[in-house]
N, C-alpha and C positions, 0 to 999 in steps of 0.2 A: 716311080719305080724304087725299091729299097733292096738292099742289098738284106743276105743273110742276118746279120749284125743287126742292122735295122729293125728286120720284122722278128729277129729271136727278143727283141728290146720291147717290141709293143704287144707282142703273144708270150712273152714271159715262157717259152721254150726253147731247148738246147739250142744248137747251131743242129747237133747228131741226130737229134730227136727231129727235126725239121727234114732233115735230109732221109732218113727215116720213112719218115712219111712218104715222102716222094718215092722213094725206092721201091715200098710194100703198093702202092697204085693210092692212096689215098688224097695226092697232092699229085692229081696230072696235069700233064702241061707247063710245067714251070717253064721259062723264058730264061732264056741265057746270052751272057752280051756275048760281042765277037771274043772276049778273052775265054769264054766258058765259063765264067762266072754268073749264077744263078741273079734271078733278080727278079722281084716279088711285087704284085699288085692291090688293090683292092681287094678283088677275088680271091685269091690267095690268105691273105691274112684272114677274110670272114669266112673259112671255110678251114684253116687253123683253129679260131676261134669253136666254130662248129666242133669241130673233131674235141678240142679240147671241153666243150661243155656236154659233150656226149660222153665222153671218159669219165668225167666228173660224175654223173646219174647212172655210171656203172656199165656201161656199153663196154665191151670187150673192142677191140680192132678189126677183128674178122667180124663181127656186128655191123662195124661203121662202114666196113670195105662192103658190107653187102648192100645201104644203102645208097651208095656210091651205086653202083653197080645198076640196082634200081634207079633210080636217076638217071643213071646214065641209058638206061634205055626209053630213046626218045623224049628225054630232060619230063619225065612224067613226075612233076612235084606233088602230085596226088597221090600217088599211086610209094612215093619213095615217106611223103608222110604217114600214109596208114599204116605202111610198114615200121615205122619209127614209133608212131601208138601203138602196134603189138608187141614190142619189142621194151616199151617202154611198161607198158601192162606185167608182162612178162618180170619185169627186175623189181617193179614196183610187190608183184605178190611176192618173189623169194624174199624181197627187204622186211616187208610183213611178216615171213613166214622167221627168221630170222631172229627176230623181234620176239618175237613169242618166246621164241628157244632158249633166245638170252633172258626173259624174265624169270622164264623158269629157273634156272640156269645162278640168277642172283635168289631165289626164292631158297632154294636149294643150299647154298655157300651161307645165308644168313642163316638157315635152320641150323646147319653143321656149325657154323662157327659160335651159337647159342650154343649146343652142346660142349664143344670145346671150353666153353667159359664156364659154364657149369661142371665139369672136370678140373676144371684151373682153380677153382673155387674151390671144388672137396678136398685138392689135394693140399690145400693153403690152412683151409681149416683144419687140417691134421688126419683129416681121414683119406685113407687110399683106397684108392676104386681100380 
């Protein structure tokens, strides 16, 4: 068992952000001693761990809380993973789409900023434009 302290130490998240968790449903069940002080398991920490590598691939929280949710009806790990492939489908095409926009996007700043220097240029060489 670890104490807050502990697992914010091995999951490199808040204490708040932990507690967080728990409060919005994404951290059920936590265990608390006779003082009310929380105190955190195996399960706990890989299911931090979870939530935080699903933030990181761009899941929103209300995302994670849904496969929670899935899961949590009748612990269906098939049924909470296909979900997590559409989900993950889903972020991976805006990142792509994204992608694009920003190419353009430098495509675009390098055409202007050629202009600009070729402005910067006429007006160096004497002549004003």
């Amino acid at each position: 068992m670890l104490s807050i302290g502990d697992i914010c130490t091995k999951t490199g998240l808040s204490a708040r952000t932990v507690r967080y968790y728990e409060e919005v449903g994404l951290l059920p069940g936590v265990r608390r001693r006779e003082s009310g002080r929380r105190v955190y398991g195996t399960d706990e920490e890989e299911r931090l761990r979870f939530i935080t590598r699903l933030k990181t691939l761009g899941l929103s929280l209300a995302e994670i809380k849904e496969l929670n949710a899935v899961h949590g009806l009748g612990g269906s790990t098939e049924a909470m993973l296909e979900r997590l492939e559409e989900l993950l489908d889903t972020h991976q095409d805006e990142l792509d789409h994204r992608i694009s926009e920003l190419g353009s996007l430098r495509d675009q700043i390098r055409k202007y900023r050629s202009h600009v220097g070729e402005r910067v240029e006429a007006l160096r060489a004497g002549g004003k434009q």
